[in-house]
ZAMARGU-4260 file (C-alpha; in steps of 0.2 Angstrom, whole numbers, plus 5000, padded with zeros to 4 digits):
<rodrens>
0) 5024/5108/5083 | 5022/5094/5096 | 5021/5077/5089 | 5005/5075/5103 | 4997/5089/5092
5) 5003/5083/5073 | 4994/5065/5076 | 4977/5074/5084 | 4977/5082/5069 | 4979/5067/5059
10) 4968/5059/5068 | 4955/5071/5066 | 4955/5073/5049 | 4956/5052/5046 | 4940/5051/5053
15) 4932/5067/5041 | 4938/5059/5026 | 4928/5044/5033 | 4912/5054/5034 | 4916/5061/5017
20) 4920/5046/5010 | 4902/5037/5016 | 4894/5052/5011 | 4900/5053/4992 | 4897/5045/4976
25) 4882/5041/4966 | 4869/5045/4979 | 4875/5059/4992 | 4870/5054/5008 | 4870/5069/5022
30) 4879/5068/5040 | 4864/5069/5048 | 4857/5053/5039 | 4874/5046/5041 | 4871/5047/5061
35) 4854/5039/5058 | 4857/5024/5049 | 4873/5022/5061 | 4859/5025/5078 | 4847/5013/5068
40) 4832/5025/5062 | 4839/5030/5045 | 4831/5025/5027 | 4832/5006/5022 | 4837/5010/5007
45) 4852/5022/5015 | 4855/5008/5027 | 4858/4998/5013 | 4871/5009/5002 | 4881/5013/5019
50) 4882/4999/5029 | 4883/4985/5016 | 4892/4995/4999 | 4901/5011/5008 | 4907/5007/5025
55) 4917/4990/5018 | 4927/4998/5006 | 4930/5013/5015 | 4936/5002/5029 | 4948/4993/5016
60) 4956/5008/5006 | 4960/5014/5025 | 4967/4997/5029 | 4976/4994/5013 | 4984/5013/5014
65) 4989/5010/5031 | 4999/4994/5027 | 5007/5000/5010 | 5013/5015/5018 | 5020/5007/5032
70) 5029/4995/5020 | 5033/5010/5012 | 5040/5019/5025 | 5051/5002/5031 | 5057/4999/5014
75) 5063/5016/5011 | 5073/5014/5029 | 5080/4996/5024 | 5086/5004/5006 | 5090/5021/5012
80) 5080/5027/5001 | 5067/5039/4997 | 5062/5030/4980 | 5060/5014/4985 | 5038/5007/4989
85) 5033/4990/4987 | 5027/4995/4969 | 5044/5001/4963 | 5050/4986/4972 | 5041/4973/4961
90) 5033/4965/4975 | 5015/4974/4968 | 5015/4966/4951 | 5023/4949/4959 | 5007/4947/4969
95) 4996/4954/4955 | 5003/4941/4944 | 4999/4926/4959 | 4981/4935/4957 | 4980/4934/4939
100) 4985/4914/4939 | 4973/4913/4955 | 4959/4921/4945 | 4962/4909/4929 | 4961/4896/4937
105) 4943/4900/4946 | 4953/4900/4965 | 4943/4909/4981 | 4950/4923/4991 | 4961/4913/5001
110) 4969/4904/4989 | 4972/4920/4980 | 4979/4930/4994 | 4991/4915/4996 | 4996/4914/4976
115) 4999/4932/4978 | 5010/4932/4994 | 5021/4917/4988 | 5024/4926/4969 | 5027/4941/4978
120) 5039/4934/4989 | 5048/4926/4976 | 5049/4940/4967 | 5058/4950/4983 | 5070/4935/4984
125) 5074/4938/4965 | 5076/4954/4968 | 5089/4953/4986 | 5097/4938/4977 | 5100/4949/4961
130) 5108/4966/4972 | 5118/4954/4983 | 5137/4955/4981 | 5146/4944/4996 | 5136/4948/5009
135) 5132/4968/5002 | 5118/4973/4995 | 5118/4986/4982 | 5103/4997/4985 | 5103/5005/4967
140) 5103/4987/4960 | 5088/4982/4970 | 5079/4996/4964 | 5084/4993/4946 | 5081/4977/4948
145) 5064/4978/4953 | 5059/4991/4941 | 5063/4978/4927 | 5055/4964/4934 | 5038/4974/4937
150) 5041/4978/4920 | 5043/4961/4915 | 5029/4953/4926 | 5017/4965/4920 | 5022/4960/4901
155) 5017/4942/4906 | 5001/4949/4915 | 4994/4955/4898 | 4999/4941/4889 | 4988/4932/4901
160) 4975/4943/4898 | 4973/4940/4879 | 4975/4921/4881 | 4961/4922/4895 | 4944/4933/4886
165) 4932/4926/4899 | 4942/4933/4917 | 4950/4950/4907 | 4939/4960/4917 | 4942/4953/4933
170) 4960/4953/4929 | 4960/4971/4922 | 4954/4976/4940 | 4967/4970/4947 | 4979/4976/4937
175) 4973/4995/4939 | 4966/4994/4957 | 4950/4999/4962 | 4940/4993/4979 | 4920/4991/4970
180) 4921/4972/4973 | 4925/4975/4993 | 4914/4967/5004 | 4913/4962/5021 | 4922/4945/5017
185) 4935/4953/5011 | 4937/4965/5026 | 4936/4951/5038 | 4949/4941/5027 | 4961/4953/5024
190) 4960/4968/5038 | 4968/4956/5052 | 4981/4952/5042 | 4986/4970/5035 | 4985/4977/5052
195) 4995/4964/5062 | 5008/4966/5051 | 5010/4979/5053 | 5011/4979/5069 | 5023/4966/5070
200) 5034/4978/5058 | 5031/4994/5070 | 5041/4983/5082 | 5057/4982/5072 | 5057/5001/5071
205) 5072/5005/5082 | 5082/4989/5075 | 5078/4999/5059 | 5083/5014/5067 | 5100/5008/5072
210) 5101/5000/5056 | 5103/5020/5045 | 5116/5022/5057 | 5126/5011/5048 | 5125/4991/5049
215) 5142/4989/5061 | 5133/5001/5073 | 5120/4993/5073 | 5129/4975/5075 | 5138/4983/5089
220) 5122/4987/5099 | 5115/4971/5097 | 5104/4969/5081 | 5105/4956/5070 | 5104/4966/5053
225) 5103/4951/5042 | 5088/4945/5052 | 5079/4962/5052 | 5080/4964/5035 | 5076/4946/5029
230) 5057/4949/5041 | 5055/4966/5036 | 5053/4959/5017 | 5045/4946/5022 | 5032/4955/5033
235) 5032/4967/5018 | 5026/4954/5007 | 5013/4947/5015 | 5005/4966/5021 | 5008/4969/5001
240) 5000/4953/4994 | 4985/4954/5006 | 4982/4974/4999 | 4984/4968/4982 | 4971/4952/4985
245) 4960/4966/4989 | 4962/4981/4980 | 4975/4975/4966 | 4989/4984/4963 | 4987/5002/4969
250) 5005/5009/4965 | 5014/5023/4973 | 5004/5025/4991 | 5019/5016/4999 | 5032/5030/4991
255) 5021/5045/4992 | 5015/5047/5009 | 5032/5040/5020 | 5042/5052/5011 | 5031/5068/5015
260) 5027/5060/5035 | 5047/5061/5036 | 5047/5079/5031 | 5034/5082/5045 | 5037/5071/5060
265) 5056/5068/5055 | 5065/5051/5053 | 5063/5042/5070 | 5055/5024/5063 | 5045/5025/5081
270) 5035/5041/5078 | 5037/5040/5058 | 5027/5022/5056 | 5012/5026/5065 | 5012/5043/5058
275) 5014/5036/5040 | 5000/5022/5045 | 4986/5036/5047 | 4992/5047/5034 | 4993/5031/5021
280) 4973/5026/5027 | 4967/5045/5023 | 4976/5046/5007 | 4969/5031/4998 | 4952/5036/5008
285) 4951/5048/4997 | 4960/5043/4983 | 4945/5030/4984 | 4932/5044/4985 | 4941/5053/4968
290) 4939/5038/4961 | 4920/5036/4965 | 4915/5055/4960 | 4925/5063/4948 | 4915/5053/4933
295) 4901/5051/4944 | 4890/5040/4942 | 4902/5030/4933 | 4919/5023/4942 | 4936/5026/4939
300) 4950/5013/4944 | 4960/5020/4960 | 4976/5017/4953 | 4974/5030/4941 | 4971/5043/4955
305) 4989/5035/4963 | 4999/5036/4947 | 4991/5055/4944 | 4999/5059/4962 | 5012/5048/4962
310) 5020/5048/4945 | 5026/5069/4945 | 5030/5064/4963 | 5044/5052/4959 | 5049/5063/4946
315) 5052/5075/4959 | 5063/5065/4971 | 5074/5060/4956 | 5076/5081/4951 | 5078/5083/4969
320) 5090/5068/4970 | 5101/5075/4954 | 5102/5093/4961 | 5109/5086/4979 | 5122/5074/4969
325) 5128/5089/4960 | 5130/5100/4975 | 5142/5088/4980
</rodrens>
């Protein structure tokens, strides 16, 4: 199938999981009163629900699936493999824990997307410092590495919460995910960020290409593979720590939907990044409208929808990854 006719569809179907997403959850609002509020001559109350409680976070969870999966898909290219995310990575719980600090200490939104950025980037430093051998870096290292200091972050994120009664709701949402606090602040805030970092990493997608074919290729034709890799995790950070700053730590999106992009459009960076963009937005669309009617009218954090997907998924990548080791 033509790429042309893989993204229409994409494209298509992001924009119906928009119209369900606005139209679920507590109250069910119909297409055609959907079109009316949007023309201007639907109810007040429906006016309301869609335009100043829906429509921001459903702008959000399309945003912050976009970036995570774009990371994704340019972490997975950097490490060579199909296991690494910015969750699995660490970065997710760094920023988390700049947002639990930021939160403690009563900060506003900018000073919290900036706590989280800079303990998420730390944490990626820890992380390349730790795998770095000379000047190799051990990609099964980094990964171990960042599973444990997730681990280890999120140990001192509980803690945090015991010693802190009065913000342990605040920081339990952001610890499981979950866009019910989204408004348009926040969309204005974070979506410009998200979206131009993006951008500015669909730009390094044939240095990243020429970096899989090995990094003396890629040196030969001109790339500076140090520089590419230090920008790609630091334009990773910031796209992570602004998600988390809004939807707190959403785990898996960034592993889930690269990995099944690649075994639809293939592994050109070029056509597999804006493909793994759309797909990431209508994912955690609906992951977000899961979240809003499974226990409706009640809510249920988004992270546990993620982990439900994304846990038996990695699962799967490790059986799969054993059985091609041992056909070797």
């Amino acid at each position: 199938m033509k790429k042309s006719i893989l993204f229409s569809i994409a494209i298509l179907v992001f924009f119906i999981t928009i119209i369900i997403s606005i139209s679920a959850g507590a109250v069910k609002i119909p297409l055609l009163e959907i079109i009316n509020v949007f023309n201007g001559t639907g109810d007040e109350t429906n006016a309301t629900i869609i335009l100043n409680l829906r429509l921001p976070r459903v702008i959000s969870s399309a945003v912050v699936g976009m970036g995570l999966s774009v990371v994704g898909a340019f972490f997975q290219g950097l490490l060579r493999n199909p296991m690494a995310d910015p969750y699995v990575l660490g970065i997710s719980s760094g920023a988390a824990f700049g947002a639990t600090i930021a939160i403690i200490l009563g900060l506003g939104l900018f000073s919290l997307s900036f706590m989280a950025f800079v303990s998420s980037l730390f944490v990626i430093l820890v992380v390349y410092t730790i795998s770095k051998s000379g000047s190799k870096v051990s990609m099964t290292t980094m990964l171990l590495a960042g599973i444990a200091i997730s681990a280890f972050i999120s140990a001192i994120i509980s803690l945090l919460m015991l010693l802190n009664h009065d913000e342990f709701t605040r920081i339990v949402f952001w610890t499981m995910g979950g866009f019910s606090l989204t408004n348009w602040n926040s969309v204005i805030f974070s979506s410009p960020i998200i979206i131009i970092g993006s951008f500015i990493m669909y730009i390094f997608s044939r240095d990243l290409n020429a970096i899989l074919t090995g990094e003396e290729v890629a040196e030969h034709l001109g790339v500076n593979t140090e520089l590419i890799k230090k920008i790609i995790l630091i334009l990773g950070s910031l796209v992570t720590a602004t998600a988390v700053s809004v939807g707190g730590i959403i785990g898996f999106v960034g592993l889930i939907v690269p990995h099944i992009s690649r075994l639809i459009v293939g592994p050109d960076n070029r056509i597999l990044v804006p493909f793994s963009a759309i797909s990431g937005a209508i994912f955690l669309t609906l992951a977000d409208t899961l979240a809003r009617v499974i226990l409706r009218p009640s809510e249920i954090p988004i992270g546990i929808i993620t982990a439900a997907f994304g846990g038996p998924f990695f699962l799967y990548l490790l059986f799969k990854n054993k059985q091609k080791n041992e056909g070797m």
